[in-house]
FINU-412421 format. One record per residue: x, y, z of N, C-alpha, C, O in turn; residue number from 1. Coordinates in nm, 2 decimals. Layout:
FINU-412421
REC   n.c1   n.c2   n.c3  ca.c1  ca.c2  ca.c3   c.c1   c.c2   c.c3   o.c1   o.c2   o.c3   k
REC      X      Y      Z      X      Y      Z      X      Y      Z      X      Y      Z NUM
...
END
This chain:
FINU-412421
REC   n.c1   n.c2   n.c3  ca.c1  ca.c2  ca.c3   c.c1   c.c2   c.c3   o.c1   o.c2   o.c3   k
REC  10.98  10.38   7.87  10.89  10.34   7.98  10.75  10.33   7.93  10.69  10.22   7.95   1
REC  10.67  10.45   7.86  10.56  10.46   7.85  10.53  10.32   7.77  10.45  10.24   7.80   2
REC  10.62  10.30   7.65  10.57  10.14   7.51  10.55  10.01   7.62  10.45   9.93   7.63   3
REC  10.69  10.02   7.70  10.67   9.89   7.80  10.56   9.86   7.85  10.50   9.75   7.83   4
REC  10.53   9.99   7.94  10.42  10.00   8.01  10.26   9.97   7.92  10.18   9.89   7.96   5
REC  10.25  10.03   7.81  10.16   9.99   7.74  10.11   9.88   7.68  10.00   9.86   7.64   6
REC  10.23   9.76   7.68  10.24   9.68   7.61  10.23   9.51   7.70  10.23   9.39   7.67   7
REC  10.20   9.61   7.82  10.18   9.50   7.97  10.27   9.46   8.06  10.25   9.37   8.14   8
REC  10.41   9.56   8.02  10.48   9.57   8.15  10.49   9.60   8.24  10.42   9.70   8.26   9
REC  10.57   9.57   8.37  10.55   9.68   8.53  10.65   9.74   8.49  10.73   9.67   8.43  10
REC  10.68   9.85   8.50  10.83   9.92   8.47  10.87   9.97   8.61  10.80  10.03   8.69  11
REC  10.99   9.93   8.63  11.08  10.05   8.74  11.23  10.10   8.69  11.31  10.05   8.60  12
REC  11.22  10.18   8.76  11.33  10.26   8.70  11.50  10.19   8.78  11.51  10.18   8.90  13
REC  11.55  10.17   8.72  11.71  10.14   8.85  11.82  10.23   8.84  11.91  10.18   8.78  14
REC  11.85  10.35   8.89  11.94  10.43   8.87  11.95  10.50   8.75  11.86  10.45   8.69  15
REC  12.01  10.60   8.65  12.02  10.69   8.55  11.95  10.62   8.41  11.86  10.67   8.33  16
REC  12.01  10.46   8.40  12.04  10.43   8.21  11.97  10.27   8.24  12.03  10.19   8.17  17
REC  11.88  10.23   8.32  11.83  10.12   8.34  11.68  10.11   8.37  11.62  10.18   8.46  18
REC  11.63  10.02   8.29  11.50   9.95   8.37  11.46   9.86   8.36  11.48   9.82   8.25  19
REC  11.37   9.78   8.47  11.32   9.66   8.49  11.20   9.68   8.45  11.12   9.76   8.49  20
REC  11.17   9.57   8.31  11.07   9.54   8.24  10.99   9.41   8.38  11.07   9.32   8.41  21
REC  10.89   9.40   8.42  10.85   9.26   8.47  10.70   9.23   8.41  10.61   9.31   8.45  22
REC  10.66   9.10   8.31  10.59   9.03   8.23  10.51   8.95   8.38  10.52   8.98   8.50  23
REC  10.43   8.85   8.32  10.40   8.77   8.36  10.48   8.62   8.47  10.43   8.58   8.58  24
REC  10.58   8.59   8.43  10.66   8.51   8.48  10.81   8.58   8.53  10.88   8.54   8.63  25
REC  10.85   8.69   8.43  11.00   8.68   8.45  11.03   8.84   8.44  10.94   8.92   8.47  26
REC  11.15   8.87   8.39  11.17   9.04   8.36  11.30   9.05   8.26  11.39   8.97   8.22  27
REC  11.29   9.21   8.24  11.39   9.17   8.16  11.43   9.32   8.22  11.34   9.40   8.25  28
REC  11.61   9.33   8.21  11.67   9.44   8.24  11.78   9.53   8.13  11.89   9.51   8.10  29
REC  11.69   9.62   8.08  11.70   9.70   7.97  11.83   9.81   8.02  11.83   9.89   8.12  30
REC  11.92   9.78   7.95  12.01   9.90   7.94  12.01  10.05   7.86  12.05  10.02   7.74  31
REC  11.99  10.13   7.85  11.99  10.25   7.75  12.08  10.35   7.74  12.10  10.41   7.85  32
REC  12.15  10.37   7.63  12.21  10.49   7.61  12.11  10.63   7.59  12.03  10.65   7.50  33
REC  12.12  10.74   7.70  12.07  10.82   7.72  12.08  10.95   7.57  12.00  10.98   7.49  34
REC  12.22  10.99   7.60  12.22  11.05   7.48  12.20  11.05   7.38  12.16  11.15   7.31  35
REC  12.26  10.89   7.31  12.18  10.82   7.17  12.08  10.78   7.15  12.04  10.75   7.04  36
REC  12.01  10.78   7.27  11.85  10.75   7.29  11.82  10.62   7.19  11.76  10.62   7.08  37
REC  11.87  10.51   7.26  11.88  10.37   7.23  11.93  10.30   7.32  12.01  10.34   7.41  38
REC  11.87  10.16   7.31  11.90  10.08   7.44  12.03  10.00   7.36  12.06   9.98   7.24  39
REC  12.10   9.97   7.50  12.27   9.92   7.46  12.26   9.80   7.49  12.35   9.73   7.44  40
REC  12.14   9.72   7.62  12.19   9.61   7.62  12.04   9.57   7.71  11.97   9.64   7.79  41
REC  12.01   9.42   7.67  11.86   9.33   7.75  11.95   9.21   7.83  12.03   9.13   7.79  42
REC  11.91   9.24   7.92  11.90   9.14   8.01  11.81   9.06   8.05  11.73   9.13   8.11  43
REC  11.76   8.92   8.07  11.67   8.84   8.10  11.71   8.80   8.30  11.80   8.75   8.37  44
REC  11.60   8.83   8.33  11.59   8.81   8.45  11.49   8.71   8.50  11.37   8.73   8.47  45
REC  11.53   8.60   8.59  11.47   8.50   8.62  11.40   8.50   8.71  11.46   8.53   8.81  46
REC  11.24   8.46   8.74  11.19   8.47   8.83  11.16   8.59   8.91  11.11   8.69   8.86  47
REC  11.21   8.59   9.06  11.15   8.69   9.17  11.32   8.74   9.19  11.37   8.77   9.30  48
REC  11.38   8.75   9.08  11.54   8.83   9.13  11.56   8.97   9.09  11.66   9.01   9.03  49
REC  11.45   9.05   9.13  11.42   9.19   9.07  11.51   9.26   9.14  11.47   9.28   9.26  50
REC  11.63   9.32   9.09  11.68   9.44   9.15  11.60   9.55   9.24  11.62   9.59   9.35  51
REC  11.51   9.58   9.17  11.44   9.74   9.28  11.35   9.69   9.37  11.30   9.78   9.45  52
REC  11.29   9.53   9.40  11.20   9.49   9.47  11.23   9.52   9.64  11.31   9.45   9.69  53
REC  11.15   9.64   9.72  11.19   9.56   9.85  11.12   9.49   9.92  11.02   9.44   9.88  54
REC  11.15   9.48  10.02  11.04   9.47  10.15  10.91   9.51  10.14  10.88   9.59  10.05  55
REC  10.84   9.48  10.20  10.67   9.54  10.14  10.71   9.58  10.33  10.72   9.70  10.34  56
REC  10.72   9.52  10.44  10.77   9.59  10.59  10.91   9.61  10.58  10.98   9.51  10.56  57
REC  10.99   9.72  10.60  11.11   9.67  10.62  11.17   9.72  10.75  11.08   9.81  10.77  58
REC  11.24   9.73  10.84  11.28   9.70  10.96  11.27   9.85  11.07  11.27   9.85  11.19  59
REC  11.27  10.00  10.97  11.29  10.08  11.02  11.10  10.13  11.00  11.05  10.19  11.09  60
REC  11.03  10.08  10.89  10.91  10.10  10.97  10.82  10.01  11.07  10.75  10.04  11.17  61
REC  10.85   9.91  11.02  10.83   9.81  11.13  10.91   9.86  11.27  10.82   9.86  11.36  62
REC  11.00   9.89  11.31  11.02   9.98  11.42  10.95  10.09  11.48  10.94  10.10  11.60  63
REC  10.90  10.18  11.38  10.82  10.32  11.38  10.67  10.29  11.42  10.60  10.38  11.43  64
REC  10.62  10.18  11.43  10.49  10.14  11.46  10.50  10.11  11.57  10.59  10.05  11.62  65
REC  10.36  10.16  11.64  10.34  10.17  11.78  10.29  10.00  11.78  10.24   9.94  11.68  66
REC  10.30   9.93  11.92  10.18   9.84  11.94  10.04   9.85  11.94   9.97   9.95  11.97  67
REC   9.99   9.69  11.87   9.86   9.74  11.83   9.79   9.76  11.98   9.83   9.73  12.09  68
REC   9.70   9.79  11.95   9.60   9.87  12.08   9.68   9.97  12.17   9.64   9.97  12.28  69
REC   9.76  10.03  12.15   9.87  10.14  12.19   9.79  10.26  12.19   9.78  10.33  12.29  70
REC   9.74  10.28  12.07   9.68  10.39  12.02   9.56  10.42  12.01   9.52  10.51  11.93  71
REC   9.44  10.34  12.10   9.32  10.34  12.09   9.27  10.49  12.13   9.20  10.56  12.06  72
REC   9.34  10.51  12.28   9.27  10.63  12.29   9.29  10.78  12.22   9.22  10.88  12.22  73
REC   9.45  10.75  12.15   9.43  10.86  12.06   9.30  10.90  11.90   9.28  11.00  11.83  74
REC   9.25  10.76  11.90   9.13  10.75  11.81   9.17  10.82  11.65   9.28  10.80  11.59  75
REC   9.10  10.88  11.62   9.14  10.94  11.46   9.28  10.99  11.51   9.37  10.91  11.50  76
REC   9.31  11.08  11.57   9.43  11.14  11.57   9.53  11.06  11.63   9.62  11.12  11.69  77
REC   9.52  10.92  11.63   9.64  10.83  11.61   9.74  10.89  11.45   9.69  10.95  11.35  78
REC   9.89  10.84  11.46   9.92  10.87  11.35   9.96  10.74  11.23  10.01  10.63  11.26  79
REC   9.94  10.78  11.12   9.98  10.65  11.01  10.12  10.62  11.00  10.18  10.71  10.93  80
REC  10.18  10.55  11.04  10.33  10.57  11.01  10.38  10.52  10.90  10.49  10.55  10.85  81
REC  10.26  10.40  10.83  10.33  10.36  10.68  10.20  10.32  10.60  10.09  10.27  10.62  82
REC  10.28  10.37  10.48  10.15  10.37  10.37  10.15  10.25  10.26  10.25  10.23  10.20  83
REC  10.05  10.19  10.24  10.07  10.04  10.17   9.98  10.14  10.08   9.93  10.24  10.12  84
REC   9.98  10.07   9.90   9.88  10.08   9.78   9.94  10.00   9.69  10.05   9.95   9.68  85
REC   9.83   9.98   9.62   9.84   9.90   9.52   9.85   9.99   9.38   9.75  10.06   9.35  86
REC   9.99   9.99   9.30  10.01  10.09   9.22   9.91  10.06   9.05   9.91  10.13   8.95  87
REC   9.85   9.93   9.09   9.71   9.91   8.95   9.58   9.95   9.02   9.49   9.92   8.94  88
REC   9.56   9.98   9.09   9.40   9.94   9.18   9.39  10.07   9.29   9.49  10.10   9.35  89
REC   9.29  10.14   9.32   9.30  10.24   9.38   9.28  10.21   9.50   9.21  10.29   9.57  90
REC   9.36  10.05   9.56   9.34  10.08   9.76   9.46  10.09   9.81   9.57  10.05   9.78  91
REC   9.40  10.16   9.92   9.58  10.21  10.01   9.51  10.16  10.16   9.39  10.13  10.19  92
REC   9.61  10.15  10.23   9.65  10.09  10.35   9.71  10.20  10.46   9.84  10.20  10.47  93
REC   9.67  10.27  10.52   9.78  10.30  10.65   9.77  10.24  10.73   9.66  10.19  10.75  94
REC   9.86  10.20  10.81   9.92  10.16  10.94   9.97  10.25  11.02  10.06  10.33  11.00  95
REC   9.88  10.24  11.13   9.89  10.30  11.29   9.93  10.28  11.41   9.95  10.34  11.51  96
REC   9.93  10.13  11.37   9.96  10.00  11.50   9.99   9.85  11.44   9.92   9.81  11.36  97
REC  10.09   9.78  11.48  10.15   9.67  11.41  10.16   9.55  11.54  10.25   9.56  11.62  98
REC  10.08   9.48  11.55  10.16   9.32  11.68  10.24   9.31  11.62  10.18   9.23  11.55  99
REC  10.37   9.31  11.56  10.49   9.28  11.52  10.47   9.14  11.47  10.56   9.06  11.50 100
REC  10.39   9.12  11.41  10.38   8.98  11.32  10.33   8.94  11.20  10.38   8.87  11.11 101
REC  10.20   9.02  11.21  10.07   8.95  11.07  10.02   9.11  11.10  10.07   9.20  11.04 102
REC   9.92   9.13  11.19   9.80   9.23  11.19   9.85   9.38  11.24   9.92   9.42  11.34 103
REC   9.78   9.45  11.11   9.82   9.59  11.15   9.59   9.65  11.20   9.48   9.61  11.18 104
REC   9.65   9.77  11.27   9.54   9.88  11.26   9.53   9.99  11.18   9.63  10.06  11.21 105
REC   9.48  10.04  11.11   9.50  10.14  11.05   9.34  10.16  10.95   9.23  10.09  10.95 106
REC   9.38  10.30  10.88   9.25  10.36  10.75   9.28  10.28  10.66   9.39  10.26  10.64 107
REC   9.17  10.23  10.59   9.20  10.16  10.50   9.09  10.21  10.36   8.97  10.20  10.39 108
REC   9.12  10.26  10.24   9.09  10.35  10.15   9.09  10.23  10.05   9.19  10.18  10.00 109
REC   8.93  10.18  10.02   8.91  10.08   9.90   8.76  10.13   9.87   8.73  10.25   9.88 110
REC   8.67  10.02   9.84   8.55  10.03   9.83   8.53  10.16   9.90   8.50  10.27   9.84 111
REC   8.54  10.16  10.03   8.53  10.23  10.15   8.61  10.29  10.17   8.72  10.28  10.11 112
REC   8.58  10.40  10.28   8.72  10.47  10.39   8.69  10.43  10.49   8.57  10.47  10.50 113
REC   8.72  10.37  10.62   8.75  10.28  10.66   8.84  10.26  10.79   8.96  10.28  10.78 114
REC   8.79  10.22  10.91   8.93  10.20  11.04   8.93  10.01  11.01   8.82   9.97  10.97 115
REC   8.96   9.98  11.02   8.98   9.82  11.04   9.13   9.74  11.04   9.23   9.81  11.01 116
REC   9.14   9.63  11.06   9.26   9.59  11.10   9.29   9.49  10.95   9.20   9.45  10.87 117
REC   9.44   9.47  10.94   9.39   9.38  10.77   9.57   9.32  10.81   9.64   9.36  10.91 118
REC   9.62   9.25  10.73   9.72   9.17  10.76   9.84   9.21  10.64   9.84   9.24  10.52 119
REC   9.93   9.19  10.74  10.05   9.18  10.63  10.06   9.07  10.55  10.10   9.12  10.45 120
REC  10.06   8.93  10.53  10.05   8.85  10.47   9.94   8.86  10.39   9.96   8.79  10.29 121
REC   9.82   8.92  10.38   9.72   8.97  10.31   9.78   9.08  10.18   9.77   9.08  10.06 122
REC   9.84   9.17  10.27   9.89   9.28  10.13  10.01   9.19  10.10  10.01   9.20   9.98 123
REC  10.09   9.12  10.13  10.20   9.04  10.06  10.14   8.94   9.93  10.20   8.90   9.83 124
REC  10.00   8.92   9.96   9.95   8.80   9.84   9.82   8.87   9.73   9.74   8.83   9.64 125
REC   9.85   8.98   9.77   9.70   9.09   9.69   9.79   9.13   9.57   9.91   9.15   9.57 126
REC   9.69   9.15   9.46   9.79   9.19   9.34   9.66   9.24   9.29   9.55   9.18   9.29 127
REC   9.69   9.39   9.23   9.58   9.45   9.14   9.56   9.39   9.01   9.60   9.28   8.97 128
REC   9.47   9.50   8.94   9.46   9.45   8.80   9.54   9.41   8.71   9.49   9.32   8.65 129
REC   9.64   9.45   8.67   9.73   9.39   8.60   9.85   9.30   8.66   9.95   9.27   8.60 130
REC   9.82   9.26   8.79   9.89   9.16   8.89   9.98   9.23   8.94  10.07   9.16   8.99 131
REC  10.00   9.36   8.96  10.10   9.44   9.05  10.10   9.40   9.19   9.99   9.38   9.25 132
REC  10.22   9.41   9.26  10.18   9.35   9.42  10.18   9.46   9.45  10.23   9.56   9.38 133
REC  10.12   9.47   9.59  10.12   9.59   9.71  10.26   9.63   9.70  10.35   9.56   9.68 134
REC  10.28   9.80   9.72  10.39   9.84   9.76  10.36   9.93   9.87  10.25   9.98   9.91 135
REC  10.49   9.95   9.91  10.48  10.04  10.06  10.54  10.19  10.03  10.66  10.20  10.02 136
REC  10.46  10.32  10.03  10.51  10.40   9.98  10.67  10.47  10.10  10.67  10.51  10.22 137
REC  10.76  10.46  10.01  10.87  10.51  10.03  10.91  10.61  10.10  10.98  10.61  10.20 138
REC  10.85  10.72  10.05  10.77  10.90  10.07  10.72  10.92  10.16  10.76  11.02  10.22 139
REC  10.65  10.86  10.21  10.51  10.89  10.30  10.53  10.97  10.40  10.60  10.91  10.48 140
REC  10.50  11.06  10.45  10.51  11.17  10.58  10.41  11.11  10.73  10.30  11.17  10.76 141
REC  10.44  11.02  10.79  10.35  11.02  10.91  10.23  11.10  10.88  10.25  11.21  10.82 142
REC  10.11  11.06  10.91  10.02  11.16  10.91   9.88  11.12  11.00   9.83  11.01  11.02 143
REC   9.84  11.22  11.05   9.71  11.16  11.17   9.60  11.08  11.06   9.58  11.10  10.94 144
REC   9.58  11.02  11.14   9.44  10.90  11.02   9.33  11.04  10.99   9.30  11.10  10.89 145
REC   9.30  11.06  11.11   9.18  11.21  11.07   9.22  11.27  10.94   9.15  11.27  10.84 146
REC   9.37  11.33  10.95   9.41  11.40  10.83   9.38  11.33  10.69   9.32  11.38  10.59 147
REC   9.44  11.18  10.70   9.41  11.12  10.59   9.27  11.09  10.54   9.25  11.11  10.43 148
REC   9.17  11.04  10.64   9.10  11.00  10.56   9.00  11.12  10.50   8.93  11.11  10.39 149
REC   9.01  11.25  10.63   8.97  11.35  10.49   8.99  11.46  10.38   8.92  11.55  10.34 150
REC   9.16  11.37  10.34   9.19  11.39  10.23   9.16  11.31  10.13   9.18  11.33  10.01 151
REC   9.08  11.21  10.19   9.03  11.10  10.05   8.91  11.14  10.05   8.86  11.12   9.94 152
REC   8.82  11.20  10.14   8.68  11.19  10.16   8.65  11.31  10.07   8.55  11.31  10.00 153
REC   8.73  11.41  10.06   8.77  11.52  10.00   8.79  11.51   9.85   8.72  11.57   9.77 154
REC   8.90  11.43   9.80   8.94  11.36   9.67   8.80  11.28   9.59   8.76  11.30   9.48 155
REC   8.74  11.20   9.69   8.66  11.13   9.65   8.48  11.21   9.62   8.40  11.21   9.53 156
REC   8.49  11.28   9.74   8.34  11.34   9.73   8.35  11.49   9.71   8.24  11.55   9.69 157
REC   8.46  11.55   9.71   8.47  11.67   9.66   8.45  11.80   9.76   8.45  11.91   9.71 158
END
């Protein structure tokens, strides 16, 4: 992982003895023998047919989001229910409120920390420095925006 990675690839990992190299245009799907500590087999992968890619929304958080303006009067202590970042670039996204289409509400952690509204079709076409797209962290624990953002305010200013 680490040479790939060095060498200007995205790496993801796919289950025990596999990973997805992705270049510029295309990817390639590396087999490895673990114990011999050697790869057994490359595969060339075409285009956008990436095994580990998902959804950047997928149906059960898009579910978990309240309507937008739902949550106004809970103010900071609205909660983030999903977390967008960019795994080259240090901006993240929470989401607190979704119109179930394009526009979410939420903290938004870039330049700035931040309440403003920003689009899903926005983070679908944003790609960091080395052209990584947005992902949506998997992990993420609901959390009050207050909580969050002065955990960055904290990270950031100390």
């Amino acid at each position: 992982m680490d040479i790939a990675e060095q060498v200007g690839y995205a790496v993801y990992k796919v289950g025990n003895n596999r990973l997805e190299l992705w270049g510029d245009d295309d990817g390639l799907l590396v087999t490895y023998d673990n114990e011999a500590g050697h790869m057994t087999n490359v595969e060339k992968i075409p285009g956008d047919q990436s095994l580990v890619r998902l959804p950047l929304l997928d149906e059960e958080s898009r579910n978990r989001l309240p309507k937008l303006y739902s949550q106004e009067k809970l103010g900071m202590n609205a909660t983030a229910q999903v977390k967008f970042f960019t795994p080259d670039a240090q901006w993240i996204w929470y989401a607190s409120e979704f119109d179930g289409e394009d526009t979410f509400f939420g903290l938004v952690v870039g330049d700035e920390i931040e309440l403003g509204y920003f689009s899903l079709a926005e983070l679908q076409s944003v790609r960091g420095g080395m052209g990584l797209p947005v992902e949506r962290d998997r992990y993420f624990t609901p959390t009050t925006l207050k909580e969050m953002r002065a955990y960055h305010q904290q990270s950031r200013y100390g």
